[in-house]
C-alpha positions in Angstrom: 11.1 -36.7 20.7 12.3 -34.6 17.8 9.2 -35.0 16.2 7.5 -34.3 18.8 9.5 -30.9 18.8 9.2 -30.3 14.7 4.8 -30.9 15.6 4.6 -28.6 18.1 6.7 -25.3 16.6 4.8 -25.9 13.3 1.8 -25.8 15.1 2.9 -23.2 17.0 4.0 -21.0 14.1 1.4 -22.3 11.7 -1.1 -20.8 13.3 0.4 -17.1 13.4 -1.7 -14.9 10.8 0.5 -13.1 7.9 -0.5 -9.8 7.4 -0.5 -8.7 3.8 -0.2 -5.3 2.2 -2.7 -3.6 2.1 -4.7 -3.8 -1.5 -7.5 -1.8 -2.7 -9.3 -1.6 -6.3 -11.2 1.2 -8.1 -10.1 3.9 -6.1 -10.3 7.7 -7.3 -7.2 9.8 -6.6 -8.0 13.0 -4.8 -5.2 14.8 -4.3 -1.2 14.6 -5.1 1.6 16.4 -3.5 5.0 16.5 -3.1 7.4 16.8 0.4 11.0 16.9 -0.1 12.4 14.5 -2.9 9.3 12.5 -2.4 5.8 13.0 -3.7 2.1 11.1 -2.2 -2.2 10.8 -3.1 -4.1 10.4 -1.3 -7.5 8.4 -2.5 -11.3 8.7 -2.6 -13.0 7.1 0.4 -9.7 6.8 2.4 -7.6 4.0 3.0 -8.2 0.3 4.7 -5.4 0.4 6.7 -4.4 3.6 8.9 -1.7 5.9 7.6 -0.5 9.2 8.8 -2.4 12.2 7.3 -4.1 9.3 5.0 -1.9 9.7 2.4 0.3 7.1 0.2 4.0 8.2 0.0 6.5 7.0 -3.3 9.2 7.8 -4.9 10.6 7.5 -8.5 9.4 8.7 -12.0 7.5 5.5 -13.0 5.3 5.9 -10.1 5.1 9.9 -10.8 3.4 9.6 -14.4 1.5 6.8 -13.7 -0.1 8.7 -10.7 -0.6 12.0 -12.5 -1.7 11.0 -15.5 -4.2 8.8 -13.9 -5.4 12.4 -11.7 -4.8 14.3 -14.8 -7.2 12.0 -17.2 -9.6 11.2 -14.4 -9.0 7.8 -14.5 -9.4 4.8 -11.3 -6.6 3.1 -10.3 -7.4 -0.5 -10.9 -5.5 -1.7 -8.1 -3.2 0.0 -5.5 -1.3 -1.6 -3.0 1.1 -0.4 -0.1 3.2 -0.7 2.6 2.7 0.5 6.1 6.4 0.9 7.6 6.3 1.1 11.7 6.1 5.2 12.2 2.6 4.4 10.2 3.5 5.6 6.6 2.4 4.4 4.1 5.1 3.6 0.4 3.2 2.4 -2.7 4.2 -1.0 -3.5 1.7 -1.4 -6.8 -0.5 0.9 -8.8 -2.6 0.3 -11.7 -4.4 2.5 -13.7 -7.7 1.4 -15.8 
C-alpha cells in the first residue's frame, strides 16, 4: 500500500511543469534609469515574459557597470536572465555582455 502511495504522489507531482526564469540572448539595451536606490533597462524588442512598464529592475554596483557600459559601448547582452516576483516585476538574476 505504501508503494502504492510513493507511485501515485510522484506521478502526481512529476508531472507538474517548473517554470524557469526567464532567459533571453542578443538583446540590445534601450534605455536605463534609475527609481529610488534602485536602477532598471529595459531591452530591444521587449521581453518574453510580462513585466510592469517592460522594464528589468536590479540593484548593486556589479550589475550597474556592466549594464552601462554595455549601453555606453553599444554592446548586446549575450545573455540576460530574470525574475518575475508576484506584483509582476521583474529583478535581473544574470547578465552578460558580448
Amino acid at each position: 500500500m505504501r508503494k502504492l502511495f510513493v507511485l501515485a504522489g510522484f506521478c502526481i507531482f512529476g508531472a507538474v511543469e517548473v517554470q524557469a526564469d526567464p532567459e533571453m540572448f542578443s538583446k540590445t539595451i534601450v534605455k536605463v534609469g534609475a527609481q529610488g536606490a534602485g536602477s532598471y533597462f529595459s531591452l530591444e524588442g521587449g521581453l518574453i515574459a510580462p513585466c510592469k512598464w517592460d522594464v528589468i529592475y536590479f540593484s548593486g554596483s556589479n550589475y550597474q557597470s556592466l549594464i552601462l557600459a554595455a549601453k555606453m559601448a553599444g554592446k548586446k547582452l549575450s545573455r540576460v536572465v530574470y525574475t518575475v516576483d508576484a506584483n509582476g516585476f521583474c529583478n535581473l538574476a544574470l547578465a552578460e555582455v558580448e
